[in-house]
C-alpha positions as CSV (number, residue, x, y, z in Angstrom):
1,X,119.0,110.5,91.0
2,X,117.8,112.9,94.0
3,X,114.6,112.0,95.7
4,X,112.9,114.6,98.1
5,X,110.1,114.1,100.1
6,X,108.3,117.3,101.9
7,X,104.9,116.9,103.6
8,X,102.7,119.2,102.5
9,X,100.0,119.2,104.9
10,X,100.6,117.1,108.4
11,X,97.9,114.9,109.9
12,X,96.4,115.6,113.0
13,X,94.8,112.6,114.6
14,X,91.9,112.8,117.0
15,X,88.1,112.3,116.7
16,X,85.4,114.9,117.4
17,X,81.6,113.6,118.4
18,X,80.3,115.4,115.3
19,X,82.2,113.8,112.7
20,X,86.0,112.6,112.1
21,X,88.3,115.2,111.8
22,X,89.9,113.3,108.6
23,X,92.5,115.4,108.3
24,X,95.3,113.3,106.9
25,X,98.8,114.1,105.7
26,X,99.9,114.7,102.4
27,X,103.4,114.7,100.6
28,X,105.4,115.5,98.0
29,X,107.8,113.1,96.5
30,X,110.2,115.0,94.2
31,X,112.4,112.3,92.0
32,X,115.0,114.3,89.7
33,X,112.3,116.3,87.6
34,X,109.1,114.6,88.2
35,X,106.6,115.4,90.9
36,X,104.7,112.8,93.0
37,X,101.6,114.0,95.1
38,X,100.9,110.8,97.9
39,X,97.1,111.1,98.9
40,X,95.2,114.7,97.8
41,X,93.6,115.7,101.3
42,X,89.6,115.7,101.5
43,X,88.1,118.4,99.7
44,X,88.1,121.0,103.1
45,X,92.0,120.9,102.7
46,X,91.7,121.9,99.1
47,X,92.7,125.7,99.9
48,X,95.4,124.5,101.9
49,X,97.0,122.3,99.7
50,X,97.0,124.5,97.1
51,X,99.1,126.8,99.2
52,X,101.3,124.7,99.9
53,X,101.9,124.0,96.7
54,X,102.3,127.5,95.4
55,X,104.6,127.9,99.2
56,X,107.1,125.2,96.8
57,X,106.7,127.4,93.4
58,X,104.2,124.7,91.9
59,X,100.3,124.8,90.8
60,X,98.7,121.6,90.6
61,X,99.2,121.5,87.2
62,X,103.0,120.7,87.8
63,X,102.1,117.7,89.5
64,X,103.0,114.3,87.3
65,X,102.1,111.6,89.4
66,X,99.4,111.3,92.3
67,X,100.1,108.2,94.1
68,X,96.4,107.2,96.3
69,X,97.2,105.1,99.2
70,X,93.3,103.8,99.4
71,X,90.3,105.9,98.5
72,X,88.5,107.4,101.7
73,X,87.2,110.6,101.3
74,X,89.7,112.4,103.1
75,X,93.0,111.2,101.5
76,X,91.4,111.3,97.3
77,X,89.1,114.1,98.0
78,X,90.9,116.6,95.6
79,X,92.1,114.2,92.5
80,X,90.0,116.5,90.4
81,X,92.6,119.4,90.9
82,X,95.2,117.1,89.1
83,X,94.1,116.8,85.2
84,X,97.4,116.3,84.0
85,X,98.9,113.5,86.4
86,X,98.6,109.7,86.2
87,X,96.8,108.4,89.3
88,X,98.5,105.2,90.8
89,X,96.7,103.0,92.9
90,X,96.7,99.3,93.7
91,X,94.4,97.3,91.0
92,X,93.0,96.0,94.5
93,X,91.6,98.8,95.7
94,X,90.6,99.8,92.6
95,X,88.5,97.1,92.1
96,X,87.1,97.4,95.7
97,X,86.2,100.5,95.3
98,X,84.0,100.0,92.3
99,X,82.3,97.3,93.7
100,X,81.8,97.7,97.6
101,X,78.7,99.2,98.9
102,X,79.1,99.0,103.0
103,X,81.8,101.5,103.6
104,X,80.4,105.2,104.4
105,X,84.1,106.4,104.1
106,X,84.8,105.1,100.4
107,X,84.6,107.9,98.4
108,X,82.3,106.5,95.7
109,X,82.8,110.0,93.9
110,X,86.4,109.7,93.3
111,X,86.3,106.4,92.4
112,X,84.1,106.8,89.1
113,X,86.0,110.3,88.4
114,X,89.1,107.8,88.4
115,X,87.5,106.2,85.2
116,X,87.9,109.1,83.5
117,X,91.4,109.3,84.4
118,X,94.9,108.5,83.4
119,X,95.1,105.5,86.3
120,X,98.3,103.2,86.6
121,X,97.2,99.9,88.6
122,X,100.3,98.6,90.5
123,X,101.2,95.5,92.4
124,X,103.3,95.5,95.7
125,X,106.9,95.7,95.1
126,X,106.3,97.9,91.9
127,X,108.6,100.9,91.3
128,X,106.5,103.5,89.9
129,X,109.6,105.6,89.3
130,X,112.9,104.8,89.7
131,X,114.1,104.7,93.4
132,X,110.3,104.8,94.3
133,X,108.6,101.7,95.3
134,X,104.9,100.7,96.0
135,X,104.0,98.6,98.9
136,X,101.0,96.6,99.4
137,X,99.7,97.5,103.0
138,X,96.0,95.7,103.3
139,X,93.6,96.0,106.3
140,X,92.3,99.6,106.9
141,X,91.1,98.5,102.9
142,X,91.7,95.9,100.8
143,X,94.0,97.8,98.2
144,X,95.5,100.0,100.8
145,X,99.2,100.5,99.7
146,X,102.1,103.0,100.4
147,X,105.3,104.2,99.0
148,X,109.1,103.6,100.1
149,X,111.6,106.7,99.1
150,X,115.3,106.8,99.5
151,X,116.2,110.7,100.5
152,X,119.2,111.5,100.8
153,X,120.5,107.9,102.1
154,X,117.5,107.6,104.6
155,X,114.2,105.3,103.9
156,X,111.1,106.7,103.8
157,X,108.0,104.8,104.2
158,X,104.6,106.6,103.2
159,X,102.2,104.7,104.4
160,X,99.3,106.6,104.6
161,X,96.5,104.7,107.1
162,X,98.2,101.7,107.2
163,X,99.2,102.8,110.3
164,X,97.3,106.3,111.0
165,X,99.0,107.5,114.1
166,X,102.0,106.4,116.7
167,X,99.2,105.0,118.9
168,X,98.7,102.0,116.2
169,X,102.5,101.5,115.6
170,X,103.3,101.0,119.1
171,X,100.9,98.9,120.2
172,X,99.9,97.1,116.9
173,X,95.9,97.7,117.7
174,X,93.5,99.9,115.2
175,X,90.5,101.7,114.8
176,X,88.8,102.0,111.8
177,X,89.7,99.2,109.6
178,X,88.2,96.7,107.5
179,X,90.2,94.0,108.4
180,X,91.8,93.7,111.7
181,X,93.8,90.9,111.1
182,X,95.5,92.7,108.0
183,X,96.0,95.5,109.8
184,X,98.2,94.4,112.8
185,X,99.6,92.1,109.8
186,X,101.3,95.3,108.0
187,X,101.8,97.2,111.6
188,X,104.1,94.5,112.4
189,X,105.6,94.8,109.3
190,X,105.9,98.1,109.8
191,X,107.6,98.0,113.0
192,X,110.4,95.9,112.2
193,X,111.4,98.9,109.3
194,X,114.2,101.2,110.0
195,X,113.8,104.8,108.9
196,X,110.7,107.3,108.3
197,X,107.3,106.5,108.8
198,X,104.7,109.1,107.5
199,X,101.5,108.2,109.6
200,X,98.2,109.2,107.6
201,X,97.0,111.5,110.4
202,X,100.1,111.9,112.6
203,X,103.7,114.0,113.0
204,X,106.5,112.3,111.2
205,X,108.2,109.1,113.5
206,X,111.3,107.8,113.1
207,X,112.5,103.9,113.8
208,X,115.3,102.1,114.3
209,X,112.9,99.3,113.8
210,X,112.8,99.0,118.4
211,X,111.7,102.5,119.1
212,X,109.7,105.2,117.9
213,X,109.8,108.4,118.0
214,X,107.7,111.2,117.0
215,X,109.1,114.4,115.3
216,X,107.7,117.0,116.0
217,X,104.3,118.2,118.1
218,X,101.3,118.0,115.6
219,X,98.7,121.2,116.7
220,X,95.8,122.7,115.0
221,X,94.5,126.4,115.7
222,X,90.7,126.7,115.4
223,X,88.8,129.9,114.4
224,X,85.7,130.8,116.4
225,X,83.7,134.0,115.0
226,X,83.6,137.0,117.2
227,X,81.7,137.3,120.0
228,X,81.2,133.3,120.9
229,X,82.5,132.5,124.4
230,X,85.0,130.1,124.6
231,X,86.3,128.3,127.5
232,X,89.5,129.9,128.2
233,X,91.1,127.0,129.5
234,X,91.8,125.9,125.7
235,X,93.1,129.3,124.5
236,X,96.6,129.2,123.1
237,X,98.8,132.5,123.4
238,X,95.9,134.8,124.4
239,X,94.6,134.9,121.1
240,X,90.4,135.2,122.0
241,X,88.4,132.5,119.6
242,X,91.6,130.3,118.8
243,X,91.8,126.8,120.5
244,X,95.1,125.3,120.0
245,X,95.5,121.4,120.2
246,X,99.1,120.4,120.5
247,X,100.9,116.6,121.4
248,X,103.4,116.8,123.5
């Protein structure tokens, strides 16, 4: 059976002093004719990603299965758009989610529209179809899991904030999680894997379980309305009131 995997929106990775940027990658998983979503984008992406559906012939309605790697705001923020598919997440984080009250990033919203949902609770090592297989990746939160795809005779490893960016899978260290430990736990699983790592806010990276390597330069335009004065040591292509961010 064919599997596919596309990304439908990268990640970008960065901070801002307002607020996090959150803006975290998501895929599609195609597996003969079914349709996996991994992570839904917070709910700014939502116009995005539903161009980038309709940019692969698809509506959100086509979509069978939506496969949450942890439920932060900005990776579950558009599970609403989905009525139709079964939402897979570990029975961990499921659990966690109804119960914690400390973390300002848990999307306590999504959580209790999950209850009204068609939900599939897996455990690590689960396929959820065939050829596609859940992996149990704790720290950033307790239920935190990600996907492993064979396309095309090359593994893929979703693994959503696991590990968010190259930064954490080279050097093992992390911001933002809720158990350290855990966290450089999976990393070093992680970095032993040979194949394609989808970070949860970064450019694809590919291992040979040594080295890493990034594919691709992850950038961002941003729209300022006419008339602001921006410094012009940001513009991008002398286009006034865009800054362009790109990784070398």
């Amino acid at each position: 059976m064919k599997h596919r995997v596309k990304i439908l929106l990268p990640g970008f990775p960065g901070k801002a002093d307002l607020s996090y940027l959150g803006w975290s990658t998501v895929s599609l998983v195609e597996v003969g004719d079914k349709r996996i979503l991994f992570d839904t984008g917070g709910q700014g992406a939502r116009t995005q990603l539903t161009a980038a559906l309709g940019a692969h012939g698809l509506v959100p309605a086509d979509i069978d299965m939506v496969f949450l790697s942890h439920l932060h705001y900005d990776h579950c923020g558009n599970c609403a758009l989905f009525p139709k598919a079964v939402f897979c997440l570990t029975e961990r984080e499921f659990i966690w989610a109804q119960q914690c009250t400390s973390d300002p990033f848990l999307s306590k919203l999504e959580a209790e529209h999950l209850k009204h949902c068609k939900v599939q609770l897996v455990e690590d090592g689960q396929e959820v179809v065939p050829g596609v297989t859940a992996l149990l990746s704790p720290g950033h939160t307790p239920g935190s899991a990600s996907l492993v795809v064979n396309d095309g005779g090359e593994r893929w490893y979703l693994v959503g904030d696991a590990v968010k960016n190259r930064a954490e899978l080279t050097t093992g260290t992390v911001d933002l999680s809720l158990d350290r430990e855990a966290s450089a736990n999976t990393i070093a699983r992680f970095q032993k894997l040979k194949g394609v790592l989808v970070p949860g806010h970064d450019a694809l990276i590919r291992s040979d379980g040594r080295s890493f390597v990034p594919v691709g330069h992850p950038s961002v335009e941003i729209a300022f309305p006419p008339g602001l004065k921006v410094n012009p040591t940001y513009l991008a292509g002398g286009h006034t009131g865009i800054l362009r961010i790109t990784l070398d």
